[in-house]
PDB file with one MODEL, atoms N, CA, C and O in Angstrom:
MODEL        1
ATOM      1  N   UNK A   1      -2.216 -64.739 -83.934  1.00  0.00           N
ATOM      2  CA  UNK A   1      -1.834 -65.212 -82.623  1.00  0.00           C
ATOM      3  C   UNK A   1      -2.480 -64.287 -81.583  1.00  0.00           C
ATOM      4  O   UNK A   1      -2.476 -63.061 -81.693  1.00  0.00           O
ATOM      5  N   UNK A   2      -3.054 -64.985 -80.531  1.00  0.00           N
ATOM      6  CA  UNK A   2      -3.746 -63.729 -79.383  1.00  0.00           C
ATOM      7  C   UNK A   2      -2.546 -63.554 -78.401  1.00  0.00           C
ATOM      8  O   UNK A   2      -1.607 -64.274 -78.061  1.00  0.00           O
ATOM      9  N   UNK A   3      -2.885 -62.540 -78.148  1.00  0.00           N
ATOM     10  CA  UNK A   3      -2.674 -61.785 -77.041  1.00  0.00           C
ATOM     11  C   UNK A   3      -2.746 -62.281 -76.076  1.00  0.00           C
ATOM     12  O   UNK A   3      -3.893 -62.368 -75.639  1.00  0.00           O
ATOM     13  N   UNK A   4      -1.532 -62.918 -75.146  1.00  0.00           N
ATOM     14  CA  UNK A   4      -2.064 -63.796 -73.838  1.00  0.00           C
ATOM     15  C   UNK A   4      -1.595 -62.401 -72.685  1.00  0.00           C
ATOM     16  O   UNK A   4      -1.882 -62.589 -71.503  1.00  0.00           O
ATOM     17  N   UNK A   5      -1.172 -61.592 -72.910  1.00  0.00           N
ATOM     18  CA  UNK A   5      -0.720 -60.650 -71.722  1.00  0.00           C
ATOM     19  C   UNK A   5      -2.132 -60.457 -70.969  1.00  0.00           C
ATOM     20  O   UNK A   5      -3.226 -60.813 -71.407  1.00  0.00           O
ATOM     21  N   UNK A   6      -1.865 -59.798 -69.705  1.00  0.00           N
ATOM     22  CA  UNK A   6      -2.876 -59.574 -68.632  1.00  0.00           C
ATOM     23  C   UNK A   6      -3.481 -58.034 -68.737  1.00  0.00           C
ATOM     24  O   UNK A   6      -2.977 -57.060 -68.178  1.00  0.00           O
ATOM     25  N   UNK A   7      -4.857 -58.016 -69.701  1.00  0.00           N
ATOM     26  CA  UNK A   7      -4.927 -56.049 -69.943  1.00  0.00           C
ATOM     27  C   UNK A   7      -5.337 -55.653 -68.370  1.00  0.00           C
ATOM     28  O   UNK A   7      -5.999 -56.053 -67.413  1.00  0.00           O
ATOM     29  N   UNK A   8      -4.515 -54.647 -68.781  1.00  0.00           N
ATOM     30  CA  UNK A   8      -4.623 -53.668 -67.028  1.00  0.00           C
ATOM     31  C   UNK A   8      -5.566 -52.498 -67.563  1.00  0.00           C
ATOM     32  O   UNK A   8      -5.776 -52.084 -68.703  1.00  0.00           O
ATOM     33  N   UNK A   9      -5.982 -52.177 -66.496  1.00  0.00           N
ATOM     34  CA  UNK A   9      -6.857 -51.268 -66.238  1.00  0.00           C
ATOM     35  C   UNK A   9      -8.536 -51.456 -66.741  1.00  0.00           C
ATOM     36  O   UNK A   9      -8.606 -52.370 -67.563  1.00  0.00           O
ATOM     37  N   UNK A  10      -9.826 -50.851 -66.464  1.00  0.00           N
ATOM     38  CA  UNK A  10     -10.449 -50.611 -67.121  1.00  0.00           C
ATOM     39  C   UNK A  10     -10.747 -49.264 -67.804  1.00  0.00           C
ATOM     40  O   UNK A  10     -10.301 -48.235 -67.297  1.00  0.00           O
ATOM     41  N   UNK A  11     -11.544 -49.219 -69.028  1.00  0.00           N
ATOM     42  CA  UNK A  11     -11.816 -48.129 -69.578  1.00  0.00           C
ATOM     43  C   UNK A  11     -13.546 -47.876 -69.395  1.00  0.00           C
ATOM     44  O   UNK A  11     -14.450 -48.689 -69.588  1.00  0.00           O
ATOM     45  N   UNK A  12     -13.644 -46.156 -68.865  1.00  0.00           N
ATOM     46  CA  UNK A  12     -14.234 -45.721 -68.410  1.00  0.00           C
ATOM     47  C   UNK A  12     -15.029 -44.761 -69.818  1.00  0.00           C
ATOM     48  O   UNK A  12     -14.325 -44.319 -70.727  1.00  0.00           O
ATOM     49  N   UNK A  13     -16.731 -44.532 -69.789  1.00  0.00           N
ATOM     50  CA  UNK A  13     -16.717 -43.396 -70.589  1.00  0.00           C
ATOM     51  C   UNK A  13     -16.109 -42.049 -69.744  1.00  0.00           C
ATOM     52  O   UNK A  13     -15.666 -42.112 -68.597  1.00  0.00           O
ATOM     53  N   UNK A  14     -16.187 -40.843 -70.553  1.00  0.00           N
ATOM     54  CA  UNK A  14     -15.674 -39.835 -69.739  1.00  0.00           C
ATOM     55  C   UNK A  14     -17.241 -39.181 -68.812  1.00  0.00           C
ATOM     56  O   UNK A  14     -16.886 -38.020 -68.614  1.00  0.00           O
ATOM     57  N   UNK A  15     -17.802 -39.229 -68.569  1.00  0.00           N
ATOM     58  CA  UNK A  15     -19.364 -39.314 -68.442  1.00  0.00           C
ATOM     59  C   UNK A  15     -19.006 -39.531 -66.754  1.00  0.00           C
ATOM     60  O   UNK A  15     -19.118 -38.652 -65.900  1.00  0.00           O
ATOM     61  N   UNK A  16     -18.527 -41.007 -66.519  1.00  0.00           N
ATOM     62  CA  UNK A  16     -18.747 -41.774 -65.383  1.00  0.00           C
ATOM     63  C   UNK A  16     -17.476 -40.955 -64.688  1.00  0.00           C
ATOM     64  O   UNK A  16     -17.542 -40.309 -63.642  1.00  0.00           O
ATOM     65  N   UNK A  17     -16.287 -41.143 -65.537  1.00  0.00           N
ATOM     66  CA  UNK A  17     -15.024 -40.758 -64.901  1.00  0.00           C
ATOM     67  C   UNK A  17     -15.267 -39.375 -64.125  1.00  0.00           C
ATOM     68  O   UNK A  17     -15.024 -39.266 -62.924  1.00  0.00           O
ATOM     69  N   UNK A  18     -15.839 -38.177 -65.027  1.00  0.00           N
ATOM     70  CA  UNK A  18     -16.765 -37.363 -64.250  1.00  0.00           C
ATOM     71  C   UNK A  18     -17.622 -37.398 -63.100  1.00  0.00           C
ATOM     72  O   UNK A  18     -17.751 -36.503 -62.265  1.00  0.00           O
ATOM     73  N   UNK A  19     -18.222 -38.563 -63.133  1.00  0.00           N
ATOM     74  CA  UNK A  19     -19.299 -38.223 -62.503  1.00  0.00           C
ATOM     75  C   UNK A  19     -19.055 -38.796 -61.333  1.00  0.00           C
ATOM     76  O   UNK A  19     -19.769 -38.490 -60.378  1.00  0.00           O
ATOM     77  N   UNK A  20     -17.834 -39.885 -61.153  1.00  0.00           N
ATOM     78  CA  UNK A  20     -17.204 -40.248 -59.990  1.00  0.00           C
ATOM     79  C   UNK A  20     -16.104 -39.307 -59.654  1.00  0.00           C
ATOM     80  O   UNK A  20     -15.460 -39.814 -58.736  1.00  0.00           O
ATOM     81  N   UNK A  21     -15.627 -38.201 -59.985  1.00  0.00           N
ATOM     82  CA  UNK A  21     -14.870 -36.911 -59.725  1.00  0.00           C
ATOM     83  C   UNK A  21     -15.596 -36.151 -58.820  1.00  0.00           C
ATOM     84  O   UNK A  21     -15.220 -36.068 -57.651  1.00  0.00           O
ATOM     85  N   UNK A  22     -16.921 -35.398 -59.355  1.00  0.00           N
ATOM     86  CA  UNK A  22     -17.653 -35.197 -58.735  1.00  0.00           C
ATOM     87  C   UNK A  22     -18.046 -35.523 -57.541  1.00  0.00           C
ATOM     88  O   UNK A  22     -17.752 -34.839 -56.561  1.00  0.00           O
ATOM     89  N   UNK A  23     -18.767 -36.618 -57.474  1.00  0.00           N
ATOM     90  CA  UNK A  23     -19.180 -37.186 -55.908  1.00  0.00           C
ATOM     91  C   UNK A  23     -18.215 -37.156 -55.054  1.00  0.00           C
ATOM     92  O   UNK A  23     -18.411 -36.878 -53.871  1.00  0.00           O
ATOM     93  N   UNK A  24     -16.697 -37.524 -55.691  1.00  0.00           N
ATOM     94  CA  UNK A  24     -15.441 -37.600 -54.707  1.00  0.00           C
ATOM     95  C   UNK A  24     -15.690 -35.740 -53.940  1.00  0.00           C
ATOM     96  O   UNK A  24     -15.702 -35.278 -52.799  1.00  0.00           O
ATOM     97  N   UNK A  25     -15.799 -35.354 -54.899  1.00  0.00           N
ATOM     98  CA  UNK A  25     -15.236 -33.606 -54.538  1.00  0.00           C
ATOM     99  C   UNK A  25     -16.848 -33.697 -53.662  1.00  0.00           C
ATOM    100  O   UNK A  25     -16.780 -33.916 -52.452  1.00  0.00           O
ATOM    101  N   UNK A  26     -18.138 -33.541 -54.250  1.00  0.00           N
ATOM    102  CA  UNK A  26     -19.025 -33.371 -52.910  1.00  0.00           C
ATOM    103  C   UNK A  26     -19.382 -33.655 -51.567  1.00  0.00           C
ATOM    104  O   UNK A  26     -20.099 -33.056 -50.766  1.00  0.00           O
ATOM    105  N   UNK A  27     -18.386 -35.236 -51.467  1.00  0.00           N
ATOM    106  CA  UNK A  27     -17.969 -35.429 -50.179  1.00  0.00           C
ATOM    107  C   UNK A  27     -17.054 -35.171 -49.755  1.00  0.00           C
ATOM    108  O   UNK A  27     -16.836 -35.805 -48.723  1.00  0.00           O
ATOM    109  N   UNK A  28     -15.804 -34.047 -50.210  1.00  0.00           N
ATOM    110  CA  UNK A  28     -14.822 -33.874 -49.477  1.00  0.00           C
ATOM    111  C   UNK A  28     -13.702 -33.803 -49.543  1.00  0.00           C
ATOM    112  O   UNK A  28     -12.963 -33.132 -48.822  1.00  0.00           O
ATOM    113  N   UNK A  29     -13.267 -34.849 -50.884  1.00  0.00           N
ATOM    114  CA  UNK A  29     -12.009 -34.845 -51.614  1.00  0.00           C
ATOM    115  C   UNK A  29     -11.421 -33.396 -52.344  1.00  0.00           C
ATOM    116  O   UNK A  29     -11.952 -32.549 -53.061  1.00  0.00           O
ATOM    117  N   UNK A  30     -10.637 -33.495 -52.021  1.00  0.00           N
ATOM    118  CA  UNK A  30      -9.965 -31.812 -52.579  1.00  0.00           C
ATOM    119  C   UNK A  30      -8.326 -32.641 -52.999  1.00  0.00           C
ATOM    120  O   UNK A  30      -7.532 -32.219 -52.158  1.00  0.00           O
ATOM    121  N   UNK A  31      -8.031 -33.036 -53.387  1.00  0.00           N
ATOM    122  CA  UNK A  31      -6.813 -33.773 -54.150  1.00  0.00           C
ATOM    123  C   UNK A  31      -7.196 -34.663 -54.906  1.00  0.00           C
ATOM    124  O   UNK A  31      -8.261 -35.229 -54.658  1.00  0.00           O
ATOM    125  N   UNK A  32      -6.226 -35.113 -56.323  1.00  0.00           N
ATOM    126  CA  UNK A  32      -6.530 -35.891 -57.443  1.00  0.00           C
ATOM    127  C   UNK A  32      -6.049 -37.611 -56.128  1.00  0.00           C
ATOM    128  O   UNK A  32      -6.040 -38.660 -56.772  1.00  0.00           O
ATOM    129  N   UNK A  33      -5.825 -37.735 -55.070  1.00  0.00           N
ATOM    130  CA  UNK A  33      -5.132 -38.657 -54.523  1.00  0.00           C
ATOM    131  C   UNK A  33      -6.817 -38.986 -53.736  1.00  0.00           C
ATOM    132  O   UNK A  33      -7.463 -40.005 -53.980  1.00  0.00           O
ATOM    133  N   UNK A  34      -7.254 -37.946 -52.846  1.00  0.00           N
ATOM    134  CA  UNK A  34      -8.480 -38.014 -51.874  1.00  0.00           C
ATOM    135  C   UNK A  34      -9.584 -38.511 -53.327  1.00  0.00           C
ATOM    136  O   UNK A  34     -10.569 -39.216 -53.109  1.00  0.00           O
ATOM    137  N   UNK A  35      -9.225 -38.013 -54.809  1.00  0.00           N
ATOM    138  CA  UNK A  35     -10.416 -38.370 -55.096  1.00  0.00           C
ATOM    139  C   UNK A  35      -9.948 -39.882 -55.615  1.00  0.00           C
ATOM    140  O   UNK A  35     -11.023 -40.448 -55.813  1.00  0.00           O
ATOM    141  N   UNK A  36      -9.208 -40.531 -55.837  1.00  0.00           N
ATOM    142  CA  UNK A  36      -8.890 -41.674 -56.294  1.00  0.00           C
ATOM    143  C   UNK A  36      -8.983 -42.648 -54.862  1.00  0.00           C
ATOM    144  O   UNK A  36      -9.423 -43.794 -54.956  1.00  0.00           O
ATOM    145  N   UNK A  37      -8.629 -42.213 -53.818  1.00  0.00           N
ATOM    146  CA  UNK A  37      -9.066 -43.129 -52.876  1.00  0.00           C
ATOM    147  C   UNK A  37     -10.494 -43.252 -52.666  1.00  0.00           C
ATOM    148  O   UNK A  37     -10.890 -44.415 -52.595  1.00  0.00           O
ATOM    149  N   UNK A  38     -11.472 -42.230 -52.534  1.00  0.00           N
ATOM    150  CA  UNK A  38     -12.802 -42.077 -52.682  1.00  0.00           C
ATOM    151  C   UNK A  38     -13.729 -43.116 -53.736  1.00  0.00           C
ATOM    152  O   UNK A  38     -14.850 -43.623 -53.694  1.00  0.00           O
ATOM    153  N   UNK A  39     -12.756 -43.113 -54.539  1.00  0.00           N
ATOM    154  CA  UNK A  39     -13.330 -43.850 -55.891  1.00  0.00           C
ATOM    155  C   UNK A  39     -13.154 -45.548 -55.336  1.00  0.00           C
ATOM    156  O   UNK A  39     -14.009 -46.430 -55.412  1.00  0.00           O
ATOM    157  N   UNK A  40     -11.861 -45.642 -54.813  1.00  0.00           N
ATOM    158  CA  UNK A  40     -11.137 -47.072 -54.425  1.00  0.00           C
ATOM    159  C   UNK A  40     -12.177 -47.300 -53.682  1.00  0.00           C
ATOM    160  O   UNK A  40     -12.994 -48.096 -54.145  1.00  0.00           O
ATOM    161  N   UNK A  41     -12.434 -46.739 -52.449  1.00  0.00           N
ATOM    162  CA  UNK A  41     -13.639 -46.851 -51.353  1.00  0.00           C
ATOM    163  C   UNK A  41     -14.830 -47.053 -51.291  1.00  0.00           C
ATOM    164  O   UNK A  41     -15.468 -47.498 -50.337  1.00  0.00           O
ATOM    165  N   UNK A  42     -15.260 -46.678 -52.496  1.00  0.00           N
ATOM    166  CA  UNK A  42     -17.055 -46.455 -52.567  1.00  0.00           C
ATOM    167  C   UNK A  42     -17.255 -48.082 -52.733  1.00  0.00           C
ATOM    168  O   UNK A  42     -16.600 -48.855 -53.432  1.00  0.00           O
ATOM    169  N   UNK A  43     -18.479 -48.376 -51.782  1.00  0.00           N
ATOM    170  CA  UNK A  43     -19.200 -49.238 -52.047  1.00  0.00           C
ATOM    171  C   UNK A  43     -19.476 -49.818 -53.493  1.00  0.00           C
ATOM    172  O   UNK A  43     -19.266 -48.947 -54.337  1.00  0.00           O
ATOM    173  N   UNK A  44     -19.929 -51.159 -54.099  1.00  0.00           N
ATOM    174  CA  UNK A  44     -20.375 -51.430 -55.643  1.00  0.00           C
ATOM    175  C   UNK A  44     -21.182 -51.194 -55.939  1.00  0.00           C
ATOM    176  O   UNK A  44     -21.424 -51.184 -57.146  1.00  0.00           O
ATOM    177  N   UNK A  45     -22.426 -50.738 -54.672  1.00  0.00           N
ATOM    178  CA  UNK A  45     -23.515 -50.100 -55.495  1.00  0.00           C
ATOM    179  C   UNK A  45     -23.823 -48.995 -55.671  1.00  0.00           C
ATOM    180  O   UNK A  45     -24.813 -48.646 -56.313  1.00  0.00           O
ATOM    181  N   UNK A  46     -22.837 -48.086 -55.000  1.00  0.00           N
ATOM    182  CA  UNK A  46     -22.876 -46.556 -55.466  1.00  0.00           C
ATOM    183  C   UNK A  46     -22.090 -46.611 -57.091  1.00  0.00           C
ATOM    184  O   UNK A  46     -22.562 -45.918 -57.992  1.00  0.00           O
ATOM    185  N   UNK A  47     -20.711 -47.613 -57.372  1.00  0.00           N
ATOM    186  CA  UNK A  47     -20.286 -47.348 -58.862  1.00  0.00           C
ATOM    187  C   UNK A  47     -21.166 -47.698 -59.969  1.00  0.00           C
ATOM    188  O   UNK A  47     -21.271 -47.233 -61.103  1.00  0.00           O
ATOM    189  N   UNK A  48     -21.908 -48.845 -59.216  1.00  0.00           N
ATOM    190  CA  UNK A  48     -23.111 -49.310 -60.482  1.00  0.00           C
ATOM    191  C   UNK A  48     -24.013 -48.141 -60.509  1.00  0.00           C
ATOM    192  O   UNK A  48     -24.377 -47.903 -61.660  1.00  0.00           O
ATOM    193  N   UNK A  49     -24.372 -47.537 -59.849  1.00  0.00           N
ATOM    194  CA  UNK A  49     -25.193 -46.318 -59.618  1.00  0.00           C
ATOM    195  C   UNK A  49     -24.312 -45.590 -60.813  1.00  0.00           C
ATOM    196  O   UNK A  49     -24.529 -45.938 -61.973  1.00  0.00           O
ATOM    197  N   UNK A  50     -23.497 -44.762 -60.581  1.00  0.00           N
ATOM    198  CA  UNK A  50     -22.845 -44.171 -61.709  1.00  0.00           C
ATOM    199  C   UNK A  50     -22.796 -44.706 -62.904  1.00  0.00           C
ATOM    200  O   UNK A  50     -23.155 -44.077 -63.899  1.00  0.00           O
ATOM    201  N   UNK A  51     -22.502 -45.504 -62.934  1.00  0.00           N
ATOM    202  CA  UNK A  51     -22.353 -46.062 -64.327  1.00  0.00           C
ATOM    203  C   UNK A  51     -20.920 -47.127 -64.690  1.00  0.00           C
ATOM    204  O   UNK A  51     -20.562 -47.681 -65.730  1.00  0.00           O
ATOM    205  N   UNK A  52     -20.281 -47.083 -63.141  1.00  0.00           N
ATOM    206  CA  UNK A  52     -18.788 -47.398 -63.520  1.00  0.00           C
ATOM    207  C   UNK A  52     -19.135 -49.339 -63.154  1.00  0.00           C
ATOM    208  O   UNK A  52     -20.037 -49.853 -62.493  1.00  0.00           O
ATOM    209  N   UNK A  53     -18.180 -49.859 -63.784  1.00  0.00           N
ATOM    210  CA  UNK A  53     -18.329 -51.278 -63.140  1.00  0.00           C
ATOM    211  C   UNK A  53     -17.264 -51.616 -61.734  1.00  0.00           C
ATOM    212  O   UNK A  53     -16.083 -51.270 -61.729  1.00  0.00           O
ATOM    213  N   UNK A  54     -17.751 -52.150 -60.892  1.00  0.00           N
ATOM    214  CA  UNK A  54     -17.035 -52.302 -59.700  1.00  0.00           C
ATOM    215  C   UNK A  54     -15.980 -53.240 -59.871  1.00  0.00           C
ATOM    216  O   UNK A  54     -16.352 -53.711 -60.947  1.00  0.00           O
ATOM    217  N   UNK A  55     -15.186 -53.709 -59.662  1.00  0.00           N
ATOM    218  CA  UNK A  55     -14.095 -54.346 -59.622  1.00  0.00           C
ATOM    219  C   UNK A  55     -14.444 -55.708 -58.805  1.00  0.00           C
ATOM    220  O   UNK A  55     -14.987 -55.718 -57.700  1.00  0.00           O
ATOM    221  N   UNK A  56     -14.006 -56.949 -59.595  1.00  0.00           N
ATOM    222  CA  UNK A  56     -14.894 -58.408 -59.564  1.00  0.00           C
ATOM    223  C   UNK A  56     -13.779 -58.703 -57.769  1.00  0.00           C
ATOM    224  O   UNK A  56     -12.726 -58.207 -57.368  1.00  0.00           O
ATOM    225  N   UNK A  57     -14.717 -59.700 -57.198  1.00  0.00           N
ATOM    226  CA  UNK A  57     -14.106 -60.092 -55.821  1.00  0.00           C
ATOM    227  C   UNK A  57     -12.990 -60.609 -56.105  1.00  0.00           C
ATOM    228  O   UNK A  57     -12.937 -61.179 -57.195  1.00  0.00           O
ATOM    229  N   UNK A  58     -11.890 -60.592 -55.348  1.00  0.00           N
ATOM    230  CA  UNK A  58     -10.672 -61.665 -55.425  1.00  0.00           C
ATOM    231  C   UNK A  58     -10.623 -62.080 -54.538  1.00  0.00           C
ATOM    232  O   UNK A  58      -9.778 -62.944 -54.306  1.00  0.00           O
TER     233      UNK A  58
ENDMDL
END
């Protein structure tokens, strides 16, 4: 029987998750909150740049 629930979240390598930590902190972020909004914020073609996938339009 499948699985009809809704999977949350995506999974990241640790590579990207890094490497979008980073950029947060070189522009400025100094909290795990400044860098998660940073991340929320960035444009889709700076995450495709990293490596992360952007989050589809709704």
């Amino acid at each position: 029987m499948p699985d009809l629930r809704d999977p949350r979240g995506v999974r990241h390598t640790l590579v990207v998750v890094l490497a979008l930590a980073a950029c947060a902190v070189l522009t400025g972020a100094r909290s795990l909150l400044a860098v998660g909004e940073w991340i929320a914020d960035a444009p889709p073609q700076v995450l495709q740049a990293i490596g992360a996938c952007p989050d589809p339009p709704q």
